[in-house]
C-alpha positions in Angstrom: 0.1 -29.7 11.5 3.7 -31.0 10.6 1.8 -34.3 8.5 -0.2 -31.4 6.6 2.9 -29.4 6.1 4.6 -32.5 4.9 1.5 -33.7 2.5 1.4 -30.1 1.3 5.2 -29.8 0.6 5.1 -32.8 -2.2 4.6 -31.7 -5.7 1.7 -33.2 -6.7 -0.3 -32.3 -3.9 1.2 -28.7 -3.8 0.3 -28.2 -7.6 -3.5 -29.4 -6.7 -4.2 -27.2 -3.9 -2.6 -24.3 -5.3 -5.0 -24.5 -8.1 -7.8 -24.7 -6.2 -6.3 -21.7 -4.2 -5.2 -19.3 -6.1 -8.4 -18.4 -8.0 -10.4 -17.6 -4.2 -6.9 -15.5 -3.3 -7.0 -13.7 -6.5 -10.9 -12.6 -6.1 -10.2 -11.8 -2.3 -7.4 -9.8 -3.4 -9.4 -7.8 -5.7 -12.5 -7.2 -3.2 -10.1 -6.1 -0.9 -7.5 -3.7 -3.2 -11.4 -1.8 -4.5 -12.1 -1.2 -0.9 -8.7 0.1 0.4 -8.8 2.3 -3.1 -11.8 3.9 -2.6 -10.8 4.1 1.3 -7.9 6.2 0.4 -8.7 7.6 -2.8 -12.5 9.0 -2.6 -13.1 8.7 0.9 -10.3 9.5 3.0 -9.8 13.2 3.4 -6.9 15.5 2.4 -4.1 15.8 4.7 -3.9 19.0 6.8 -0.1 19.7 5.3 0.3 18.0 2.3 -3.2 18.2 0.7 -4.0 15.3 -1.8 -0.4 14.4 -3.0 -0.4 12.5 0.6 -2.6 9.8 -1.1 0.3 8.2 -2.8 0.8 6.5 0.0 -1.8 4.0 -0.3 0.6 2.2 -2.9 4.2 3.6 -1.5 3.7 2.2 1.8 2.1 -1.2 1.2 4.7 -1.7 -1.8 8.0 -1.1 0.8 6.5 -3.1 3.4 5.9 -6.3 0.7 9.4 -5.4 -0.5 10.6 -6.4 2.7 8.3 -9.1 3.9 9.0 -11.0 0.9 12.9 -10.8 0.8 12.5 -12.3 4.3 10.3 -14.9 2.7 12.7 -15.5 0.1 15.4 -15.9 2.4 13.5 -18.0 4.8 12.8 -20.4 2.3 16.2 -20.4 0.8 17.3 -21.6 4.5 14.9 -24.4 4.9 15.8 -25.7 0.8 19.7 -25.7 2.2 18.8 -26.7 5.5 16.1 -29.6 4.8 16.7 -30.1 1.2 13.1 -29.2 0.5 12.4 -28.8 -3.3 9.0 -26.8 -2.5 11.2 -24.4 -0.3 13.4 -23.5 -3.3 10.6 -23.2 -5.6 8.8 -20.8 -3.3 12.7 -18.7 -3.1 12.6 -18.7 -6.7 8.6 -17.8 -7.6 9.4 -14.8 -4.8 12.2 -12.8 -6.1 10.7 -11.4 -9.8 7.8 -10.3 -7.1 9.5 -9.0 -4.7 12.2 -6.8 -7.5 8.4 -5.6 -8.5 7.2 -4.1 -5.1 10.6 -2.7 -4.6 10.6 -1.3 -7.9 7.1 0.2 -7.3 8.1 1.6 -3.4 11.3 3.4 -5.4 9.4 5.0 -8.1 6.5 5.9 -6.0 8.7 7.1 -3.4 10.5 9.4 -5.8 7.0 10.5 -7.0 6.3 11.7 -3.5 9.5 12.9 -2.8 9.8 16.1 -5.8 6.4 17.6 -4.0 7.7 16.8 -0.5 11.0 17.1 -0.5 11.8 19.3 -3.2 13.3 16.4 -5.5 12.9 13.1 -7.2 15.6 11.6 -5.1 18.5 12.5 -2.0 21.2 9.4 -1.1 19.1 9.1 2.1 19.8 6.2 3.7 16.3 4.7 3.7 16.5 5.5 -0.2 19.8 4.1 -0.7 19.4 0.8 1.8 16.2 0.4 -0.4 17.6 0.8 -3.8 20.3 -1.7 -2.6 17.6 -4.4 -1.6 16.4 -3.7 -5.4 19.9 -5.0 -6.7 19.8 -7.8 -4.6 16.5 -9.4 -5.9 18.1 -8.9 -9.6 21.3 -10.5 -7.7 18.9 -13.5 -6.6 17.5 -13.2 -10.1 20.8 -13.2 -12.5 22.0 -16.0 -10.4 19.7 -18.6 -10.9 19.6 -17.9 -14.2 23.1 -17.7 -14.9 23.7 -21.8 -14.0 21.8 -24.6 -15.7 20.9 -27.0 -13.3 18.3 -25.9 -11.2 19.2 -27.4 -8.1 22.2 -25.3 -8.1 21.1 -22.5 -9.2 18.8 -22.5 -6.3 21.1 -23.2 -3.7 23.8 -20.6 -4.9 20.7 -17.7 -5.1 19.4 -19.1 -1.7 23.0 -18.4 -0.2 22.7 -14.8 -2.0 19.3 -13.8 -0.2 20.6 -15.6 3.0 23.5 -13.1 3.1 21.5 -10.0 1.6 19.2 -10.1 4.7 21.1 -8.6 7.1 20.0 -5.4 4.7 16.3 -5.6 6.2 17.2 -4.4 9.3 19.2 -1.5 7.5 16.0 -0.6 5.9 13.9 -0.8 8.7 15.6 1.1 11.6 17.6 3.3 9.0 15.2 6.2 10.2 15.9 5.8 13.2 19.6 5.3 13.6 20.8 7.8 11.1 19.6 11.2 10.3 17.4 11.5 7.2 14.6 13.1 5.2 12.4 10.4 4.9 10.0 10.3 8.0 9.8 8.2 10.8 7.5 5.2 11.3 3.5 6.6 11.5 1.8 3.1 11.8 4.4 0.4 13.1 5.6 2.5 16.3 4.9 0.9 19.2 3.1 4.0 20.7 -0.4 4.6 18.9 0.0 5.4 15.1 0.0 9.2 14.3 -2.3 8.8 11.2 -5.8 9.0 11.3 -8.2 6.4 11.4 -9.7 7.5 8.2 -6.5 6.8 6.4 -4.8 4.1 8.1 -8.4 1.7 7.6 -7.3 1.7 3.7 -4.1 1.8 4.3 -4.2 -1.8 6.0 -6.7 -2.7 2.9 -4.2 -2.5 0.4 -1.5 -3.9 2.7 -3.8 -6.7 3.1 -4.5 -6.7 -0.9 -0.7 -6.6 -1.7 -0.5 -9.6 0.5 -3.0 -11.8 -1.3 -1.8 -10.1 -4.7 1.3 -11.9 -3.5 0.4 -15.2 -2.1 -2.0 -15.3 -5.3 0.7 -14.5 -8.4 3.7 -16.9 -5.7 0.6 -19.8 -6.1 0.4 -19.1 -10.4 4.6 -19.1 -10.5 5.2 -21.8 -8.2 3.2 -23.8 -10.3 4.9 -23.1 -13.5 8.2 -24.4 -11.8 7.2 -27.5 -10.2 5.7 -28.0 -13.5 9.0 -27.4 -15.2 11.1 -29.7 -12.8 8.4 -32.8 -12.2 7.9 -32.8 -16.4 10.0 -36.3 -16.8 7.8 -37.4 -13.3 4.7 -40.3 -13.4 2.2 -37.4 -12.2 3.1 -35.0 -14.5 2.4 -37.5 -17.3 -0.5 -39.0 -15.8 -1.9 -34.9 -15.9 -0.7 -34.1 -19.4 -2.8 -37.4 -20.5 -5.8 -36.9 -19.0 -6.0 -32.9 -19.5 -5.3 -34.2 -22.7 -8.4 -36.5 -23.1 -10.8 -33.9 -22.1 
């Protein structure tokens, strides 16, 4: 396992497989997304109290779970690159964070869609809200960082501190519903009692959590390789590519 981790942590290697992967992730992804739509779109009923606006939910939920999973990604890789030194580990941190501001941008707006049917109005400082909308600035803090100093080695180790420090948010986000008093509603699927949402539309629900998951794995794959690209260009294999693309 660690000589395969190793083999698949060098460059040239990495660049190889991911090609070969990303295109099977992408078509998985897409199989998957059409069946958790049409789950929760067309074939999942209305809900007893909130009729179809409910069905948002399909995209809210999955997008501010990813939100969180990859920040925790991000930040997990950002440990092993300071830890380890691992350029594949800061290239994974870096490919993340564009992705992960893009979920969390989704789960606000879709949220705030929700919320003016629900609640009454687009948006309340609740604290899952505002803990949220704070995990938004600190993707575009990982973000402006690394592209804010020239070298890219250091830019990745000073954003890799940033997301190291910004997780202790997660937790914020996660139990916020349950420590403080808010309008947003308690967990429904990730209790540990049985989930109060019926089988009909939690089936699609895990689809597109499952979709969102390969959509991100799939579009990391795609920017990873752009970087590794960008910070092997003066190496032997990089050349030796270029060429014989080049000849074809």
């Amino acid at each position: 396992m660690w000589a395969f981790l190793h083999r698949f942590a060098s460059p040239p290697h990495f660049y190889r497989l991911s090609g070969r992967m990303a295109p099977w992730l992408g078509w998985a992804c897409l199989g998957t997304m059409l069946g958790g739509l049409y789950g929760g779109l067309v074939a999942a009923p209305p809900d007893y109290q909130q009729g179809e606006s409910y069905r948002i939910i399909f995209v809210h939920v999955p997008s501010a779970w990813m939100s969180l999973f990859i920040y925790v990604v991000m930040a997990g890789a950002s440990a092993v690159a300071l830890v380890w030194r691992m350029k594949l580990a800061e290239v994974v941190a870096v490919a993340s964070a564009p992705v992960g501001a893009s979920f969390t941008f989704l789960a606000l707006v879709t949220g705030s869609l929700w919320g003016k049917p629900m609640w009454g109005t687009y948006w309340v400082w609740d604290a899952r809200l505002t803990s949220e909308l704070i995990l938004l600035f600190l993707y575009f803090g990982v973000i402006g960082l690394h592209s804010a100093i020239e070298d890219r080695r250091t830019a990745s180790r000073a954003a890799g501190l940033f997301a190291i420090i910004g997780v202790v948010n997660i937790p914020i986000i996660h139990f916020s519903v349950e420590w403080w008093s808010t309008l947003h509603q308690g967990p429904t699927v990730t209790k540990l009692s049985a989930p109060s949402i019926h089988l009909s539309m939690l089936v699609p629900l895990l689809l597109m959590a499952v979709a969102f998951k390969l959509f991100y794995v799939t579009v990391l794959l795609m920017r990873a390789r752009c970087e590794v690209l960008e910070r092997e260009r003066n190496a032997g294999w990089v050349r030796a590519l270029i060429a014989r693309e080049g000849s074809e």
